[in-house]
C-alpha angles and dihedrals in degrees: 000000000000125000126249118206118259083241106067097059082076087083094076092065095056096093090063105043085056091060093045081054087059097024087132084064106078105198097024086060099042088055095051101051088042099046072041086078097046089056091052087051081058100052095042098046098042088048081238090151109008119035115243122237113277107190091084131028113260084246087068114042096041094135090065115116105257092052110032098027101041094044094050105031093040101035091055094042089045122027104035098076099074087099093059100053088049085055089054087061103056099264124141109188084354086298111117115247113242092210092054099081100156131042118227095243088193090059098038088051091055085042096065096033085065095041081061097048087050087051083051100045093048086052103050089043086050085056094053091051100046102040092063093029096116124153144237097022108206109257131238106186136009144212121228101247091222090057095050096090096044085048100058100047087053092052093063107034087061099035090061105065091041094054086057087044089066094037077065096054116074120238086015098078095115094068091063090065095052089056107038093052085046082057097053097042090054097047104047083045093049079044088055083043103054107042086070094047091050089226087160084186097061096034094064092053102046077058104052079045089050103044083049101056090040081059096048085053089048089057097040095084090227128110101208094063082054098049106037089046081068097032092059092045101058090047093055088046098042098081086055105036113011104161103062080038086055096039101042112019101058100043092042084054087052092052091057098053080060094051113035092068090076094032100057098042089046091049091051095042089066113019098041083049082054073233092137127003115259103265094058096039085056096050091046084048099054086041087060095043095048091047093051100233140060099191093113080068105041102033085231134105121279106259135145087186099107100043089057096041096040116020105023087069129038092215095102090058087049104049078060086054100048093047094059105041125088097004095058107007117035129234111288092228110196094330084103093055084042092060092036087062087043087060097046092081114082117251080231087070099035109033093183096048114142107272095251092210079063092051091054100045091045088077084037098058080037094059098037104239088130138013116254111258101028124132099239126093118210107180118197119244118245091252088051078045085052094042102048081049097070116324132262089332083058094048094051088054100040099049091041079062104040094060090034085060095045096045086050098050099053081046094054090043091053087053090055105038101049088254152302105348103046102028100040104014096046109014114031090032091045094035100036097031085120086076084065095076101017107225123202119297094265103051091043108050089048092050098037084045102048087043088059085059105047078043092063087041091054095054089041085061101041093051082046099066089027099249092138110033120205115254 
């Protein structure tokens, strides 16, 4: 791949510097650092600034970190809360609110400082990834390309029990959702595999594991497990057939952006009350989805609104953020990485470890985003962790490092695993999903941490029984 001059990079972080250059024109401000992310979307996937990776098509090497990642973890940092900035103004369905006649100034003002945080922190993530994406990686081992779609069918089908199998041992429940995401990810993949090989046998079952996967999603209560079920399974689809993919997936995935609002809110409302058991909450939940209102259930008009304004982005938590720190609280320094160590050690090892859930409230109830002893947890995201750190300079660093480590990670993968499809594609994208949403410190380093090493284990056992053969 060719170099590009450390220099250049400097253009990613144009945007932002614009709408620090405006930054006494609300709304002025808030556009340009938003529209900001669109344009280093542009850079990064045109190979503008930096040159793509040309050992594979784009088609085919779309989990890769400046593509997946960046598009998941950016675009909902960055672009959702457009919504919310609409609500701000006094829109309702993007239909101003007659009753809204003036705009909160204050809050306009912190609405756009964070958008611009959000433009800064893209673009210094933009910078990690590009900077050490450098393709192909020499190779240290390889897979036998015959053996690939078998592989992967096995890989699930045995990931799956034993990451029940953890879920069952106290203080080693992590490690279930490593797995269980690794399991997922291998079969929908072996699924995307073996439609084009015709193997009628392991096609049927990729698809009893994926529509079971797709219902465990349905019954999580959760909207990001639905949507990136069908997410991951259009990507892996797209190189061999990329016009139904085209045609159906996305705006089947649109649809569901429509939908899950309701959904999600009906389902809640009665499984999570224990009101009604899963099965029926979830047929009450796609009823009132399909129909387009819940209001019969909730006694409450039908609106998505909120979801989209409130829920959908994470912008609304860290103007509170924003407003208290450092005015009222200081910067946290390195006592977040601190705890973030703390959490690293299994509870198994250490029975009496801070409850890490406690750790990250604790800055939560501080800053007054929610009242102490209430039951909601409102976690802050890994940019609100960088910020409270130190500030923009922390951000800038935080986030450098976020995308170099993510960028490192699917390389080294690749190394280990003979490649793409088995190093990217299944290990670093079912081991290190975690990096597509970005959790608190805390969270993040322990799972990004404890999947390095059942990384390692997995490749210890696959050059064991000589499934992957050194070059």
């Amino acid at each position: 791949m060719k170099k590009t001059p450390i220099g250049l990079y400097a253009l990613y972080f144009f945007p932002w510097l614009l709408a620090e250059v405006f930054d006494g024109f609300y709304i002025l401000s808030y556009l340009l650092a938003w529209l900001g992310s669109f344009f280093i979307f542009y850079l990064s996937l045109t190979g503008k600034l930096k040159q793509l990776p040309t050992d594979r098509k784009i088609s085919e090497q779309l989990m890769r970190p400046i593509f997946l990642v960046q598009i998941v973890f950016a675009g909902y940092m960055c672009c959702t809360s457009i919504f919310y900035f609409f609500d701000v103004l006094g829109y309702q369905n993007f239909h101003k609110n007659p009753i809204a006649t003036l705009i909160d100034q204050n809050r306009l003002m912190l609405t756009a400082q964070c958008q611009r945080y959000y433009c800064l922190a893209h673009a210094s993530f933009v910078t990690g990834v590009s900077i050490f994406m450098n393709y192909p990686s020499k190779r240290r081992y390889y897979v036998s390309q015959e053996k690939i779609a078998n592989l992967l069918l096995i890989t699930a089908l045995i990931s799956l029990p034993v990451s029940i199998a953890f879920y069952m041992i106290p203080g080693l429940s992590q490690f279930y959702f490593q797995l269980g995401s690794l399991s997922f990810i291998s079969g929908t993949l072996a699924f995307a595999y073996a439609i084009p090989l015709k193997k009628m046998g392991n096609t049927l079952i990729c698809i009893i594991l994926y529509l079971f996967n797709f219902y465990q999603a349905l019954i999580s209560g959760y909207k990001e497990p639905i949507i990136i079920s069908v997410m991951v399974l259009g990507i892996f689809l797209y190189p061999n057939y990329k016009k139904t993919v085209t045609y159906f997936f996305v705006p089947f995935l649109f649809v569901l952006f429509l939908l899950l609002p309701t959904y999600n809110k009906v389902f809640r409302e009665n499984s999570w009350t224990e009101q009604t058991d899963q099965d029926e909450a979830r047929s009450l939940a796609i009823d009132a989805a399909l129909k387009g209102n819940d209001n019969k259930l909730n006694g409450q008009d039908d609106t998505n609104w909120d979801f989209y304004a409130y829920r959908l982005s994470e912008i609304d938590m860290f103007t509170l953020f924003v407003k208290s720190t450092p005015a009222h609280i200081g910067y946290y320094g390195l006592k977040i990485l601190g705890q973030s160590i703390t959490a690293i050690v299994p509870r198994v090892f250490w029975p009496s470890k801070p409850v890490t859930e406690d750790m990250v409230m604790g800055r939560v109830y501080d800053a007054g985003v929610v009242n102490r002893g209430s039951d909601v947890s409102a976690k802050p995201a890994f940019v609100v962790d960088a910020y409270l750190s130190g500030g923009p300079l922390a951000i800038v660093f935080c986030m450098f490092i976020y995308g170099a480590a993510a960028q490192l990670l699917s390389i080294y993968a690749e190394k280990l695993f003979g490649g793409y499809v088995l190093g990217t594609a299944l290990i670093f994208s079912g081991l290190f999903q975690i990096l597509w949403r970005g959790l608190s410190f805390e969270f993040l380093i322990n799972s990004v941490f404890w999947s390095f090493v059942t990384m390692l284990i997995i490749f210890k056992i696959f050059k064991t029984y000589k499934i992957i053969q050194q070059v």
